[in-house]
C-alpha positions as CSV (number, residue, x, y, z in Angstrom):
1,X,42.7,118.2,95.5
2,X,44.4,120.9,93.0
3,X,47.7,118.7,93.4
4,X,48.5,119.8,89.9
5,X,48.8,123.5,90.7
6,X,52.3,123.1,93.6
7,X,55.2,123.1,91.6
8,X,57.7,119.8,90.6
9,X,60.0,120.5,93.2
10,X,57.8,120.9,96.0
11,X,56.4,117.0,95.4
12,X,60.3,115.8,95.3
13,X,60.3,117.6,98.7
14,X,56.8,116.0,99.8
15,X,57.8,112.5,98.5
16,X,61.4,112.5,100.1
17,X,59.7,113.7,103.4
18,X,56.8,110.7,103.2
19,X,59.5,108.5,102.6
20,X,61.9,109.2,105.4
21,X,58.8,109.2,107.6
22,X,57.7,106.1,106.5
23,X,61.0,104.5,107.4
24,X,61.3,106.5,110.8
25,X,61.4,103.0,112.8
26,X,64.7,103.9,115.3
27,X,63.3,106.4,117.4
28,X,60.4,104.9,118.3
29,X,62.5,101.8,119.8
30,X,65.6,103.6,120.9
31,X,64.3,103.1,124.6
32,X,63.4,99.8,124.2
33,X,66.4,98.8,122.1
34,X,68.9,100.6,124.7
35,X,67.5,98.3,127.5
36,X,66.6,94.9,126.4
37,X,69.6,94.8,123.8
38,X,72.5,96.8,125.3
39,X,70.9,96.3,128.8
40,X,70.8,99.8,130.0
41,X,68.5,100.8,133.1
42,X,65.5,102.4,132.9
43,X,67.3,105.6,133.6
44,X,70.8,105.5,131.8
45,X,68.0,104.8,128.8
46,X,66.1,107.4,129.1
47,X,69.5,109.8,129.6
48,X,71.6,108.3,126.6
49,X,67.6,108.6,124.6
50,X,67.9,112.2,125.7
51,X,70.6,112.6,124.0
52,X,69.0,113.4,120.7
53,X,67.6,116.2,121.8
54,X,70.7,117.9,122.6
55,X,71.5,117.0,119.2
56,X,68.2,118.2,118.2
57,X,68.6,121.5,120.0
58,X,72.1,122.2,118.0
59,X,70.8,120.8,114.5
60,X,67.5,122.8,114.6
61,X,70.3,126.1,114.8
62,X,72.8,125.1,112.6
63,X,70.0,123.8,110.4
64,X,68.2,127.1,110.0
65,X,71.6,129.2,109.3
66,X,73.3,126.7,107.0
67,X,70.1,126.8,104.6
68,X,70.1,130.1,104.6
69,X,73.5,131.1,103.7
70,X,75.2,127.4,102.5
71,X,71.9,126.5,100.5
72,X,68.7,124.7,101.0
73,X,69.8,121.8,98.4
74,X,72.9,121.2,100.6
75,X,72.0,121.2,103.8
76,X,69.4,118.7,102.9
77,X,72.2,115.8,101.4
78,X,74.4,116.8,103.9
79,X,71.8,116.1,106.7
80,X,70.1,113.3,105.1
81,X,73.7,111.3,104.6
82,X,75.0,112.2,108.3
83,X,71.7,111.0,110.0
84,X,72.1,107.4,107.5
85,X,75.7,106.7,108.8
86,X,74.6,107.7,112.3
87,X,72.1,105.2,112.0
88,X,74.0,102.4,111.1
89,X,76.9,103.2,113.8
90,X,74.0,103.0,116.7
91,X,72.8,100.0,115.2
92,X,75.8,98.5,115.1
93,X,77.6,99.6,117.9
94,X,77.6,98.1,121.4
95,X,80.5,100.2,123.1
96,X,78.1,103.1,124.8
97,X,80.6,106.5,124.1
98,X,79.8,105.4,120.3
99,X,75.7,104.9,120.9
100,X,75.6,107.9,122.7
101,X,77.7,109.9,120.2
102,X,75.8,108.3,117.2
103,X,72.6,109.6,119.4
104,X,73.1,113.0,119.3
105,X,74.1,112.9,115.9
106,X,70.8,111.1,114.9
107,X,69.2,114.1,116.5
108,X,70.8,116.5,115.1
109,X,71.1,115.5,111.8
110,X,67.3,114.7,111.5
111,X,66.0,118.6,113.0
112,X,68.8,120.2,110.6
113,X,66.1,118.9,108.1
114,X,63.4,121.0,109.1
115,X,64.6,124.6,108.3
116,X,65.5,123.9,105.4
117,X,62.5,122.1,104.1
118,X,60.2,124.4,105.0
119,X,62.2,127.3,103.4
120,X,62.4,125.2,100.4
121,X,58.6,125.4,100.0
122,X,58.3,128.8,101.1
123,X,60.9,129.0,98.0
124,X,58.9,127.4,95.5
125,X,55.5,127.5,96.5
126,X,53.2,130.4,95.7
127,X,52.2,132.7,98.9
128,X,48.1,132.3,98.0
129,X,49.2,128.1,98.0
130,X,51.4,127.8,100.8
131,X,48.4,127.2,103.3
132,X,47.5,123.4,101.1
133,X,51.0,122.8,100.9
134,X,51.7,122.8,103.9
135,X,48.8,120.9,105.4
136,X,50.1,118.2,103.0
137,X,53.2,118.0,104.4
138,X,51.5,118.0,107.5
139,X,49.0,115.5,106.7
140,X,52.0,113.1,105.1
141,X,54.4,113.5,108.2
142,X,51.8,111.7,110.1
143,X,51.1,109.2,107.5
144,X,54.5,108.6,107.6
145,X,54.6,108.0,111.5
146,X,51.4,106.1,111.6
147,X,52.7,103.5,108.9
148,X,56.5,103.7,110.3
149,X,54.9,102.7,113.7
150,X,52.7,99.5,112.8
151,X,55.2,98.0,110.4
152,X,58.2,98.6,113.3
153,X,55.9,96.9,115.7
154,X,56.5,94.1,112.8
155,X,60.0,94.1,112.4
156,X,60.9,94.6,115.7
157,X,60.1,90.7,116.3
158,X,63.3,90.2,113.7
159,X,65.1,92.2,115.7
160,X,66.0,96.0,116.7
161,X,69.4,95.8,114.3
162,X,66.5,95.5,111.6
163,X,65.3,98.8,112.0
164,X,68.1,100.8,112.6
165,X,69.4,99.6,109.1
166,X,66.2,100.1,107.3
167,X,65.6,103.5,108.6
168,X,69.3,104.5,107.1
169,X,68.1,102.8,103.8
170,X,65.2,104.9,103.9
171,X,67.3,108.0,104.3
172,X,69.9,107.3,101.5
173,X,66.5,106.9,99.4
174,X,64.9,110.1,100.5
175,X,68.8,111.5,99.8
176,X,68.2,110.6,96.5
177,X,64.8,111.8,95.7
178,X,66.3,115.1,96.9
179,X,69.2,115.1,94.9
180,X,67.3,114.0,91.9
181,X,64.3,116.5,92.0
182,X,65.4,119.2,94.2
183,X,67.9,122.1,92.9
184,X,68.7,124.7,95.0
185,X,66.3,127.3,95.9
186,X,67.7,129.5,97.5
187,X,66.8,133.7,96.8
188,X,69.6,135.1,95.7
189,X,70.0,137.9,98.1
190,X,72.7,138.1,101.2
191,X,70.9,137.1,104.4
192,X,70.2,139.3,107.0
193,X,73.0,139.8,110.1
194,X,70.9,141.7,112.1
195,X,70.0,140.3,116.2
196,X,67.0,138.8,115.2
197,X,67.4,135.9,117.5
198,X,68.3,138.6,120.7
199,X,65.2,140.3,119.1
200,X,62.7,136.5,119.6
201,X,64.6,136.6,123.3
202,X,63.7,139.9,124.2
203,X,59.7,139.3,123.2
204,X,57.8,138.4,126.5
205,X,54.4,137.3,124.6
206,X,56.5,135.5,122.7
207,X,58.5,134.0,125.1
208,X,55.4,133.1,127.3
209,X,54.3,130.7,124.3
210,X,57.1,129.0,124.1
211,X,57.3,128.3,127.5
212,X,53.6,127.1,127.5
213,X,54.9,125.1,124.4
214,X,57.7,123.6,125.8
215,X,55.5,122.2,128.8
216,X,53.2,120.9,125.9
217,X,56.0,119.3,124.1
218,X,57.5,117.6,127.2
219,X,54.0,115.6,127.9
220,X,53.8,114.8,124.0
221,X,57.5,113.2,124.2
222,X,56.5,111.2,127.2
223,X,54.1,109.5,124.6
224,X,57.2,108.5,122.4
225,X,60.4,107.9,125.0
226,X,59.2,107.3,128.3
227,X,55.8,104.8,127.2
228,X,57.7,102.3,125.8
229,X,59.9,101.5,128.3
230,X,56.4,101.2,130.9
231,X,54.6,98.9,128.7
232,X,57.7,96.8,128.8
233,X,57.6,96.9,132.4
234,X,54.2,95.5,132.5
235,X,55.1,92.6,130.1
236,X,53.4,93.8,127.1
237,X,55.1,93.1,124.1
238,X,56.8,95.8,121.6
239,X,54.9,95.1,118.7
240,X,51.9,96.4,121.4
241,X,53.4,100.6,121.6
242,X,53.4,99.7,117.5
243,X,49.8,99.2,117.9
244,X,49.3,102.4,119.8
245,X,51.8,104.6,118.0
246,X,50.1,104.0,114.9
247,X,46.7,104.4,116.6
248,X,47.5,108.3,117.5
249,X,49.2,108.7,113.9
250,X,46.0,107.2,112.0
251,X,43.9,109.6,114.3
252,X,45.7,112.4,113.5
253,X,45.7,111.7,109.5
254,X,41.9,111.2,109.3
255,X,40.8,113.9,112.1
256,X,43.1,116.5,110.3
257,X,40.5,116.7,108.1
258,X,37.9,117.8,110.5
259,X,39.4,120.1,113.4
260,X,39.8,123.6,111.4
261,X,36.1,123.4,110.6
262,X,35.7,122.6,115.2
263,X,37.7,126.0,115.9
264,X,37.6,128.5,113.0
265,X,36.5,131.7,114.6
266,X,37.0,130.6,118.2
267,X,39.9,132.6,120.3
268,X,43.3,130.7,120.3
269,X,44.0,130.6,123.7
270,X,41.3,128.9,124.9
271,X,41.6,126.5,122.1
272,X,45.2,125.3,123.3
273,X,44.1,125.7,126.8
274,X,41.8,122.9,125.6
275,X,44.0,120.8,123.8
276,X,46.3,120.4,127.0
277,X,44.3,119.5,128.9
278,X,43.0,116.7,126.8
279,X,47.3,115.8,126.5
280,X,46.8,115.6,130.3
281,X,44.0,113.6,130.6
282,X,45.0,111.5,128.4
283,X,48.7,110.8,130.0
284,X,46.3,110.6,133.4
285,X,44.6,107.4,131.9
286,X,48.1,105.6,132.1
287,X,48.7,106.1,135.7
288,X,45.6,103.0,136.4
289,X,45.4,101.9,133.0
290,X,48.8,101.7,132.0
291,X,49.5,97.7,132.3
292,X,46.8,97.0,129.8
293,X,47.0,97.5,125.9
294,X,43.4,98.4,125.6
295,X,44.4,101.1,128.2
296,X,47.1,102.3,126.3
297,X,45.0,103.0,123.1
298,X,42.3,104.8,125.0
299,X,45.1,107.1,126.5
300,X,46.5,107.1,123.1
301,X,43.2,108.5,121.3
302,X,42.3,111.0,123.8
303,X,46.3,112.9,124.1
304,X,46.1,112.9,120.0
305,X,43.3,114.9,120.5
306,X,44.7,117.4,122.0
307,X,47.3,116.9,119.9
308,X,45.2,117.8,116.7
309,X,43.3,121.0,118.1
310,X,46.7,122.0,118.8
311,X,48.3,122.4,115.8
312,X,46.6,125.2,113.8
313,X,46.3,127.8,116.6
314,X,50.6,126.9,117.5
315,X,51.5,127.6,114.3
316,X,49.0,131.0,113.8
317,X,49.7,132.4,116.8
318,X,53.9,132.5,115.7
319,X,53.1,133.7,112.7
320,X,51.0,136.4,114.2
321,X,53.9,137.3,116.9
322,X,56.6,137.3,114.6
323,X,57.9,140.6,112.6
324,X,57.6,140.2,109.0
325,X,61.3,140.2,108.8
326,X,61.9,137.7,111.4
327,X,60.0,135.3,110.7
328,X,62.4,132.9,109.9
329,X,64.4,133.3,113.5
330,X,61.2,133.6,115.4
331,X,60.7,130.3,114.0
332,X,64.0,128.9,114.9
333,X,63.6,129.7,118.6
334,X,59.7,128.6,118.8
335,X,61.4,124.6,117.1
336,X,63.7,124.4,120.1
337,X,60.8,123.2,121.9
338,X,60.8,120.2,120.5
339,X,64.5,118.9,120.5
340,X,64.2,120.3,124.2
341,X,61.5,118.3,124.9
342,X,62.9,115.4,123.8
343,X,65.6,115.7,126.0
344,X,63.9,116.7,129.1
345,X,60.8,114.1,128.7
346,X,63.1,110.7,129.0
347,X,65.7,112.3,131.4
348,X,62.8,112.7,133.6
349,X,60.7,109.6,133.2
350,X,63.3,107.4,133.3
351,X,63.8,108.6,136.9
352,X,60.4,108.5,137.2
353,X,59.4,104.7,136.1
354,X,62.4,103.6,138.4
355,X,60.7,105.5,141.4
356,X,57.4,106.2,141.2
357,X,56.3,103.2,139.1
358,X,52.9,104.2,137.3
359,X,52.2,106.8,139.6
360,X,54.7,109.3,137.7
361,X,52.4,109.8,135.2
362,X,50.7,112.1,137.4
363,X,53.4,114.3,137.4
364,X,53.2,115.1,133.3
365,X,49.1,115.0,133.6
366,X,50.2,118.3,135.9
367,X,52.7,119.6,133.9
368,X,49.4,120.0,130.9
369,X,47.5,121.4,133.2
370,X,50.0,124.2,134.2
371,X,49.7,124.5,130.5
372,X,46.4,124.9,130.3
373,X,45.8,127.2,132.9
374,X,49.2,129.2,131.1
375,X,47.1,129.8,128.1
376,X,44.0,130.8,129.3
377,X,46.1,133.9,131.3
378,X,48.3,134.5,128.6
379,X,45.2,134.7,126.4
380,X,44.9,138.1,127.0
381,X,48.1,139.6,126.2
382,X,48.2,137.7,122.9
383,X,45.1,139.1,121.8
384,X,45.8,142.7,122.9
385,X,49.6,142.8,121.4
386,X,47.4,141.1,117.8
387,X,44.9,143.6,117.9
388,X,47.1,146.9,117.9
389,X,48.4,148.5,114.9
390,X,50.9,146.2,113.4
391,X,50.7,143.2,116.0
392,X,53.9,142.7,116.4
393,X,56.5,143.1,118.9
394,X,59.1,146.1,118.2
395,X,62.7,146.0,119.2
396,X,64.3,148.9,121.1
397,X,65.5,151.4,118.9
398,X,68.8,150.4,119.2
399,X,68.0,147.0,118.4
400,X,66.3,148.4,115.3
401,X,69.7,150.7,114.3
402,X,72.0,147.5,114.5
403,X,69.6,145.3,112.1
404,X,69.0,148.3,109.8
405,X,65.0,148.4,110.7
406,X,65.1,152.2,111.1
C-alpha cells in the first residue's frame, strides 16, 4: 500500500471517519431501543426510526451547499457537534416529541457529513490517487460498521443508555481529529448558481438509476431497521443482530478485495441486475428462516453479496451520467437515496412485522427483483447515452444560458 503518497490531511479525514464508524452503535439499536426501553409498537418504532431519514434527506442538501460556500472545515465541527448532543438528548430522553426531534436531528446531522468529506478529499487528494483513496475510505467505513456492530452486541447487555453515550463520545473525538488535522480546503473560487439540481431532475437515464437505486436502498435498510425488531420477535437476543451485522460488515471488508477483479470488463447493468437479485434472495431466506440465528447469518452473507458487486458499477455509472460541471449536484440528488430509504424501509416494515409476521419479507425480496429486472431494461439506454460523443446528458439551451454553459 503507497499509504505514504495521500496527503496529511486526507488521513485526519480517514482516521476521524474510522473512528466515528467505529463508535456508530445507536443506529443499529434505535429500533430495538425504541421498543423494549420506551415501549413503542412495532410500528410507532419503525415510524419515529424513520425519522432519520427525513433528517437524512434535509442534511444530505444542506450538507452539500454549506461545504461548498460556508467551508468544508466547518460544516464538519458543526455537524459532528450537533449529531453528539443529539445523541445524548435521545439517549436520555423518554418524553417522545424530544426522541423524535433528537431523531431527525441524528439523521441529519450524520448525512451533512458526507458532502463535505468527500469534497475534502477531492480537495486534497491528487486526481491520478483519488481512485485508492477512496476505496480506503470505503474499505474503513465498513471496518468501522463491522467492529461498531460486534462490540454494540456487547454493550447492549449493559444497557441501550450505554451506547447512545459512547457513540456521542466517539463523535466529539472524531470532532477533534477534524479540528486538529483538518484546515479548510476549500478552492477559492465563488460556487456555481446555475440549475444544476433542475438540470439532475430533468435527466431521465439518470433519473431511471436512481429510481432502480432507491428500490435497492429500501431492501438494504430493511437489513438495518426492520431485522432487528423480527429477531426480537422470535426471542433471539440483541447481542444475536450484533452477530450478524458484523458478519455482513466483515464480508464486505475482506471481499472488497476481490470483486473489481469478478466484473472488470463486464457491462454494468447486468452486473447490478445481479447484485439485486442476490439482496433479494437473500432478504427471501428470512421469510422461513428468520426465527433462527444461523438463518439470519446465511441471509446476511448472501444480501452482502450483492451488496459488494454493487458498489463499483453505482458509483461509475454516476460519474459517467453526470456533466463535468455537475458532478457535485448530480451527486447530491443520486445520496437522497439513502436517507430516503431509511425512511421508507422501517415505515413500511414496521406495518409489515405487525401484519404479515415473517411473510413480509416477501414483499422486499420483490421489491429487488423489480430492481433487477429495472437494470437489465435500462441497460441499454445507459450504454447508448455513454457511448455517444461526450456521454452526457445536455440541458436545454435555455437551461444552458441561465447556468452560463453556452
Amino acid at each position: 500500500m503507497r499509504s505514504r503518497s495521500l496527503p496529511a490531511v486526507y488521513w485526519f479525514l480517514w482516521s476521524g471517519m474510522l473512528i466515528n464508524r467505529l463508535g456508530g452503535f445507536a443506529v443499529l439499536y434505535l429500533s430495538l431501543y425504541l421498543t423494549d426501553v420506551r415501549h413503542l409498537g412495532a410500528s410507532a418504532a419503525g415510524l419515529v426510526t424513520g425519522l432519520a431519514g427525513v433528517g437524512g434527506m434535509a442534511g444530505v442538501l444542506l450538507g452539500g451547499s454549506l461545504a461548498d460556500r460556508w467551508g468544508r472545515r466547518r460544516t464538519l465541527l458543526a455537524c459532528h457537534a450537533g449529531t453528539a448532543v443529539s445523541l445524548l438528548v435521545l439517549g436520555l430522553s423518554s418524553a417522545l416529541p424530544l426522541i423524535a426531534g433528537a431523531t431527525v436531528l441524528v439523521g441529519a446531522g450524520q448525512a451533512m457529513a458526507g458532502p463535505a468529506f468527500v469534497a475534502a478529499i477531492v480537495d486534497v487528494v491528487p486526481e491520478a490517487d483519488r481512485t485508492r483513496a477512496f476505496n480506503l475510505q470505503f474499505w474503513a467505513f465498513n471496518l468501522g460498521t463491522a467492529a461498531a456492530s460486534l462490540m454494540a452486541g456487547l454493550l447492549v447487555r449493559v444497557g441501550f443508555t450505554l451506547l447512545f453515550v459512547l457513540d456521542a463520545a466517539t463523535t466529539v473525538v472524531t470532532l477533534c481529529v477534524l479540528a486538529l488535522g483538518v484546515p479548510e480546503t476549500r478552492p477559492s473560487v465563488t460556487p456555481g448558481r446555475g440549475p444544476g439540481i433542475g438540470v439532475a431532475l430533468r435527466d431521465r437515464v439518470f433519473l431511471a438509476f436512481v429510481g432502480l437505486s432507491l428500490l435497492s436502498a429500501v431492501v438494504v435498510a430493511q437489513t438495518s431497521t426492520v431485522l432487528p425488531l423480527s429477531m426480537r420477535r422470535h426471542g433471539l437476543p440483541p447481542g444475536d443482530y450484533g452477530l450478524v451485522a458484523g458478519l455482513a460488515g466483515g464480508l464486505i471488508v475482506v471481499g472488497q478485495l476481490f470483486v473489481p477483479r469478478l466484473i472488470v470488463g463486464r457491462r454494468k447493468g447486468p452486473v447490478l441486475a445481479l447484485a439485486a437479485a442476490l439482496q433479494g434472495l437473500g432478504i427471501a431466506v428470512l421469510a422461513p428462516l428468520g426465527g433462527a440465528l444461523w438463518g439470519c447469518l446465511l441471509a446476511a452473507a448472501v444480501w452482502t453479496c450483492g451488496g459488494m458487486l454493487a458498489a463499483p458499477p453505482n458509483a461509475a455509472v454516476v460519474a459517467e451520467l453526470s456533466p463535468a460541471d455537475l458532478r457535485a449536484r448530480y451527486q447530491a440528488v443520486f445520496y437522497l437515496v439513502f436517507p430516503a430509504a431509511a425512511f421508507l424501509a422501517p415505515a413500511m416494515g414496521g406495518w409489515g412485522l405487525e401484519h404479515l409476521s415473517d411473510a413480509y419479507w416477501l414483499l422486499p425480496a420483490a421489491l429487488a427483483l423489480l430492481a433487477a429486472a429495472g437494470h437489465l431494461a435500462a441497460s441499454g439506454p445507459r450504454e447508448r447515452r455513454r457511448a455517444r460523443p461526450g456521454g452526457q446528458y445536455e440541458a436545454p439551451r435555455r437551461w444552458r444560458r441561465a447556468s452560463g454553459r453556452g
